[in-house]
N, C-alpha and C positions, 0 to 999 in steps of 0.2 A: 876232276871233281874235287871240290875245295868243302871239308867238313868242318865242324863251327858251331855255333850257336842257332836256334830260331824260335821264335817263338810266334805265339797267335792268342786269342782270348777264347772264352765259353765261360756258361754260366752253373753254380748248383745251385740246386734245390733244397727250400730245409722247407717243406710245408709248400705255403706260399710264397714263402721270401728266399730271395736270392744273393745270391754271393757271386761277382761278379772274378773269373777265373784265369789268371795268366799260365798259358799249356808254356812249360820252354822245355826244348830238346837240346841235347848236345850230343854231337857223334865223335866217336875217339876212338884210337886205333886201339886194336884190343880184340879177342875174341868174340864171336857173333855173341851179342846178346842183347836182351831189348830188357830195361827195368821201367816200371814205373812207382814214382813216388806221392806221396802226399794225399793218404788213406784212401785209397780206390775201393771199391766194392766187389765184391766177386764180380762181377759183368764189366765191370770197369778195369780190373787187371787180368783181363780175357782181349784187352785190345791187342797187343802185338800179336795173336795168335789171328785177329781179324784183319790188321792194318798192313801184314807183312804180302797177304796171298794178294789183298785189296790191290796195292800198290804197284805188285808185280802185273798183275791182271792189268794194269792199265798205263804199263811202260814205264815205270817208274821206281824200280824196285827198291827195299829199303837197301842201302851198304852194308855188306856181312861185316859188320865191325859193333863197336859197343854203343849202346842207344839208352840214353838214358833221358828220362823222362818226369820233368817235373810239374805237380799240379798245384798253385800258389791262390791262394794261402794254404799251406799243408797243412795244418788244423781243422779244416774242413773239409766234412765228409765228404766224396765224390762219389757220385752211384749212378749207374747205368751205363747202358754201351751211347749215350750221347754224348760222351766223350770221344767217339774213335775218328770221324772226323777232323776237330781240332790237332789231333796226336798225332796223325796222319800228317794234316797240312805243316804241325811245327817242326817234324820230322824230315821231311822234306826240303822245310826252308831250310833246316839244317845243313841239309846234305848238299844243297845250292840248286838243287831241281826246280823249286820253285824262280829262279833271275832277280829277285832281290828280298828286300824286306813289307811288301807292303801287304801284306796278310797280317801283321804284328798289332793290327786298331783293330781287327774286324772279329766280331764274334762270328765264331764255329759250333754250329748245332748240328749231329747225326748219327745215325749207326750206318758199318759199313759191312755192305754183302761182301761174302770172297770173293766177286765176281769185278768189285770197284764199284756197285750202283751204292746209291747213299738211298737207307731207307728211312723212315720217319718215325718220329716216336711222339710220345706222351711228353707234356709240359712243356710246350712249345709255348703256349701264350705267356705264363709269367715268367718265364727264362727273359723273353723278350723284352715284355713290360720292366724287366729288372735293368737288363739293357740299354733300354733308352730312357731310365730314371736317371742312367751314371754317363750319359752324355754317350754312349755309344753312338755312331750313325750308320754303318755299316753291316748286315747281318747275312749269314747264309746257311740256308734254311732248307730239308727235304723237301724237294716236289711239292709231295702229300702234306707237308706242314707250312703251302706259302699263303694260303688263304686267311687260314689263324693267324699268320704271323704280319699279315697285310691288316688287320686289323688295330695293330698299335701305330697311332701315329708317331711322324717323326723320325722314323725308321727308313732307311733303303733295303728292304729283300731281295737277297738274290737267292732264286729254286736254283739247287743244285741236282740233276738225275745221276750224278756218279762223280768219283775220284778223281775221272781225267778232265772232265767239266771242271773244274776246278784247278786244276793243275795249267790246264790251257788257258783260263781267265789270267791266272797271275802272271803265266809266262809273256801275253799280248801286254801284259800290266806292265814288263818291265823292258820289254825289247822294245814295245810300241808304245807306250805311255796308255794306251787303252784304256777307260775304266772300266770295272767289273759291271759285265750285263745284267740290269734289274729284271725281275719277273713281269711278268706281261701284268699293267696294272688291272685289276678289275675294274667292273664300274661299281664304285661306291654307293650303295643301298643304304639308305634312312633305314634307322632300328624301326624293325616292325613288332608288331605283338600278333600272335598265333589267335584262330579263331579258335573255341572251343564251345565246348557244349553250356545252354543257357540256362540262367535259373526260372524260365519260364517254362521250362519243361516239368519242373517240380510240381505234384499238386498240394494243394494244401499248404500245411504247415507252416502260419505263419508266423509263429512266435520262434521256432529254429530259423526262419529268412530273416529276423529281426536281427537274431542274433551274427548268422552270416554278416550279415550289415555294420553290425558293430563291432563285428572282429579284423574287418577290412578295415575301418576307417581308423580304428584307433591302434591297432597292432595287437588285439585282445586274443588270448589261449582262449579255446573252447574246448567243451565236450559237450556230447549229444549223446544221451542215454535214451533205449528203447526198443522194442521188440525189431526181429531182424525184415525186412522189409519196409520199413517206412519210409523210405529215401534218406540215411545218413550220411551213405557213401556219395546219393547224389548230389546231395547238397554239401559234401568236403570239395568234391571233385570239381563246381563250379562258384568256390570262394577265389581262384584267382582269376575269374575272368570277368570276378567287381573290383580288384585291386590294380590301384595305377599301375602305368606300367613303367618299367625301371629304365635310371637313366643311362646313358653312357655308362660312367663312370662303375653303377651298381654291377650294368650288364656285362662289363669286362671281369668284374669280381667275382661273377657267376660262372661263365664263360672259362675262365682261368681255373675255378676246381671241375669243369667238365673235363677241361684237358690234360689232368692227370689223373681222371679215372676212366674217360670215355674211349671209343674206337679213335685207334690215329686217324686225323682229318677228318672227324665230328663237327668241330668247330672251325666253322666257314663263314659263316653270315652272322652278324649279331642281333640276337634275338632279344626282343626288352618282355616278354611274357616271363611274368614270376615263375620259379620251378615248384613243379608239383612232384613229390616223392611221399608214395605212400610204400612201404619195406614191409613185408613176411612176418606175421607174428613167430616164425622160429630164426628171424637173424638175431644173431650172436652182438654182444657189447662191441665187439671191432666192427661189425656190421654197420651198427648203428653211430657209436659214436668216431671213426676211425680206427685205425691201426692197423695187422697185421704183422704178418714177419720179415724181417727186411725193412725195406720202405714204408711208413707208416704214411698210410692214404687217407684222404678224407673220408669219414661215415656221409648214411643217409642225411643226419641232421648238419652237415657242411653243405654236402649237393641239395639244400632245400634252403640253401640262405639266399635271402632276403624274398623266399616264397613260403609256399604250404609243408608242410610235417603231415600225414595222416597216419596216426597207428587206426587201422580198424582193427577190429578186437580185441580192442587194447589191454582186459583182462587177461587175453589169453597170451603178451608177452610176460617173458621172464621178468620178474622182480627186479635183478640185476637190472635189463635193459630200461627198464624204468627210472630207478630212481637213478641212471645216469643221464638224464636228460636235466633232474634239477640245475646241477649247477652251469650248465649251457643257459638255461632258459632265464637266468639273471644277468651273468656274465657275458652275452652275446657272441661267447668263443666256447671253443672246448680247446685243453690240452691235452698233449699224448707226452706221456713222460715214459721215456727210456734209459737207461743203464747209461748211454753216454750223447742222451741225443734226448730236447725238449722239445717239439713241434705244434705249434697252434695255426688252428684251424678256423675263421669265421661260421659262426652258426648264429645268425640273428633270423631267427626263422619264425614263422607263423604254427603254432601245434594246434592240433584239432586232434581230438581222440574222439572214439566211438567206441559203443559199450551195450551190448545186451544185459537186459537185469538180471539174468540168469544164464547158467551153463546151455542150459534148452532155447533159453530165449522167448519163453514162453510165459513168465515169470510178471502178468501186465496186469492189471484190471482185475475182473472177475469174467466168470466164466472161462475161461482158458486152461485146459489138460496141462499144468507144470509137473516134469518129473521129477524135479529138485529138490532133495529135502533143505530144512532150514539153515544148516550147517554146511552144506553146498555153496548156499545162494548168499552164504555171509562171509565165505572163504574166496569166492567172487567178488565180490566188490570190496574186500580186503586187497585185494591185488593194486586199484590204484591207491595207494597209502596216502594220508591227511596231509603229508608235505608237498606231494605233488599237485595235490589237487587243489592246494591252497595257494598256486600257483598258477592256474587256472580261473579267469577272470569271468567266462561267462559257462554256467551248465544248467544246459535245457533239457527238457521232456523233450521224446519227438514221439508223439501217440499214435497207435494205427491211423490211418487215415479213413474215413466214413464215405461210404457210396455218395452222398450230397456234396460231397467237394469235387465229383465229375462235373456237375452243373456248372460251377462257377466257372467265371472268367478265368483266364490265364492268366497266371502271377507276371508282376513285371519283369521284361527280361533283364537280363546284365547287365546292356549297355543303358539305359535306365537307371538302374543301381549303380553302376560304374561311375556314372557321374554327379550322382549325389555323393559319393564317398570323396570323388575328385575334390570337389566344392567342400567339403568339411577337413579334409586334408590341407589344403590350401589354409582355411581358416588357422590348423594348426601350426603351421609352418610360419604366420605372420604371429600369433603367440608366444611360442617359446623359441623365436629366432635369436636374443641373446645368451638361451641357456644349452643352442645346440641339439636341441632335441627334436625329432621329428615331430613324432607321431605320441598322443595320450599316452601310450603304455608304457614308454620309455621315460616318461617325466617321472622320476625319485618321488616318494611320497612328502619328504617336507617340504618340497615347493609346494606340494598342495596344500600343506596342514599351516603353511604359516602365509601374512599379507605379502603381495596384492592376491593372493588367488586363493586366500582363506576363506569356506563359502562362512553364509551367518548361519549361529546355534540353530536358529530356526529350520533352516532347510536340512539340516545334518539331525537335527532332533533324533532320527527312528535310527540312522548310524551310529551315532554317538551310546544310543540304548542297550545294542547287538553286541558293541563292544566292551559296555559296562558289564554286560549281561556275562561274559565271555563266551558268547555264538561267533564269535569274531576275531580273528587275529588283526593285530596291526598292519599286517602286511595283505591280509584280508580287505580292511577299512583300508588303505592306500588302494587297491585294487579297485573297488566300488566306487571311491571317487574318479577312478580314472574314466569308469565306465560313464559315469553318471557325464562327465565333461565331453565325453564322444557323442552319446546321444544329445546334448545341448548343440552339438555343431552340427548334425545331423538336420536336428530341426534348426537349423539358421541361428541361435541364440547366444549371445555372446558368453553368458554362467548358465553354469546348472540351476534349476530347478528343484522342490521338495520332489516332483514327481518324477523328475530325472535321479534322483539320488535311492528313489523307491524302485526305479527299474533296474538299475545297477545291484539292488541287492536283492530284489528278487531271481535274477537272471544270476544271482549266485545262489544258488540255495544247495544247502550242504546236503538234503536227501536223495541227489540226484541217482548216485550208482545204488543204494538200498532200496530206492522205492519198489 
């Protein structure tokens, strides 16, 4: 047995982004001992205590001699046991068990049982996608993580079920020229989008279905204020099954923060339906916007990107967890800043709040038994504060609904509205295809305020008033224009209209959480 050098690759994690990891080992004569270098993580400097019994279990034991173990770049963090794998295989090529070098290109992802099986873990897809950014071709992958990992193209997967699986590939590798057997390919499924529940279920309310409408097409925040029962929840619940559905590219983006918070081998088939996350009015700021202890994980508003956000009762979250949603909701990200570690996260999400007018909920009309006094019901609707709600492009009434809307015809359903949104999407995408922008909401307010897409004094007149008046922030009046250009695409129109710029500011009106 000839010891030596060896080495093999793997990936970390900082967020979403990866760092691309050369594992090298060297074994030297010396007293038993195993080190590893280049900031491992508690779970991460718990391999040799994994990798030793691993290896024995599966005829290959480590050399009772000195093992030292480097992970490069050692400036960057390493965390988790999907290290033990890699360490394992450089280990070994060390020790010459593995019959040559050809582990040394191929990235290694896994945790290993004492027993030698390789089990699966979390963040398999953007390890991967990191991978084959930097020209990898090569990859080997737990069982339970080859379906996600079959998803990046480009790549070859190989499922590993255990140590010796492994150990046997390189050996045929080098005695027999062999090459490493790929995972059995799936058949490749077209992204599909989930059915879900229609907005023709909804009755009534159709100035809240406007407003759905115009939150889909343009990227617009909403809130829907109103006593409890009117359908608010069900109308959050089927804003994304009027929303295109995502592409590739988004649906791997999504995909990828499922796989470092979901069950291992969650993500198997790629889904292009927007994600719906509506979180607990008592989660916590790391709840909502990430973190924790240790590894800082994406929040609810990552796992809702490029879909729906719903707080319902939304007075009744923390303050805290509120006003940390501002600066996501312009920035399109959130960061987690730590002591020696900065991590961002995507959160270009869709928010929808919902809001009783009162503690009771009872707080509507007349004739209704409220048991809130005035001081309650103002301490209430203080909760969502003037900055966030100025951030917030459309807020509707949604009124009990009246025995005479059983009569009526059934509202249109989704797929109906789905593709009116498609058609006015489209429109904006051939608009602001120079400035990069999708969708209305994301267009900066001086492209609107200056030519070609400065509307005339005339149609801005009752805007321009609001603002004088100061009923209006700036960033208000940029909002209202936005709206006003979505409903013009809505109705086929190439500019807004005075009566489109009237509906953006009423479908903003500031008394919504007091009334």
């Amino acid at each position: 047995m000839t010891f030596g050098l060896g080495s093999t690759r793997s990936v970390a994690l900082s967020g979403l982004d990866g760092t691309l990891v050369d594992v090298e080992a060297h074994i030297a004569q010396g007293l038993p001992h195993f080190a590893i270098g280049g900031l491992p993580d508690t779970a991460c400097a718990q391999a040799p205590d994994r990798v030793r019994p691993a290896a024995a279990s599966s005829g290959v034991p480590v050399p009772p001699h000195r093992v030292t173990v480097n992970l490069s770049p050692a400036s960057i963090p390493k965390r988790g046991a999907c290290f033990d794998l890699p360490i394992a295989v450089a280990v070994l090529a060390a020790a010459g068990l593995l019959g040559g070098d050809a582990a040394r290109d191929v990235v290694h992802l896994g945790e290993l049982a004492l027993d030698g099986r390789v089990r699966g873990v979390r963040g398999i897809l953007p390890a991967v996608l990191e991978a084959a950014r930097r020209g990898v071709r090569h990859i080997v992958v737990p069982l339970e993580n080859v379906a996600e990992a079959q998803l990046v193209d480009g790549v070859v997967v190989h499922g590993a079920g255990s140590l010796a699986d492994v150990v046997r590939w390189y050996t045929a590798a080098a005695e027999r020229g062999e090459p490493l057997p790929s995972a059995a390919t799936r058949e490749v499924r077209p992204a599909v989008q989930r059915s879900g529940p229609d907005l023709a279920d909804v009755v009534g309310q159709p100035e809240a279905r406007l407003a759905i409408e115009l939150a889909a097409t343009g990227g617009h925040h909403l809130l829907m204020a109103g006593p409890p029962g009117v359908g608010k929840t069900m109308l959050a619940e089927r804003l994304v099954t009027v929303l295109p559905p995502l592409s590739r590219e988004e649906a791997l983006e999504t995909h990828a923060i499922r796989s470092l918070t979901g069950q291992i081998g969650e993500v198997a088939d790629l889904d292009c339906t927007p994600p719906f996350v509506a979180p607990h009015h008592s989660s916590s700021v790391a709840a909502i916007a990430g973190g924790g202890s240790g590894i800082a994980l994406p929040g609810a508003i990552s796992r809702a990107h490029r879909g729906v956000l719903f707080l319902d009762e939304a007075p009744e979250f923390k303050m805290s967890v509120l006003q940390t949603l501002r600066q996501p909701l312009e920035a399109g990200e959130v960061v987690i800043a730590r002591a020696r570690q900065v991590v961002s996260y995507p959160a270009r999400f869709l928010l929808v709040l919902a809001a009783n007018p009162c503690p009771c909920g009872r707080a509507w009309g007349k004739g209704l038994d409220c048991s809130c006094s005035a001081m309650e019901i103002r301490s209430y609707a203080g909760k969502l504060s003037g900055p966030l709600l100025d951030r917030v492009d459309l807020q509707v009434h949604v009124p009990p609904v009246q025995r005479a809307a059983f009569g009526d015809e059934a509202g249109e359903p989704s797929a109906v509205v789905a593709a009116r949104v498609a058609a006015a999407r489209a429109a904006q995408r051939d608009r602001w295809r120079r400035g990069g922008w999708v969708v209305n909401g994301l267009v900066p307010g001086h492209v609107l305020r200056r030519p070609p897409f400065r509307l005339p004094a005339a149609t801005t007149a009752v805007l321009d008033r609001t603002l004088d008046t100061g009923r209006l922030t700036l960033r208000g009046y940029d909002r209202v224009l936005r709206v006003a250009w979505s409903a013009a695409d809505l109705a086929g129109r190439t500019v807004p209209g005075p009566d489109d710029v009237v509906l953006g500011l009423t479908l903003r009106s500031g008394e919504l959480v007091a009334a």
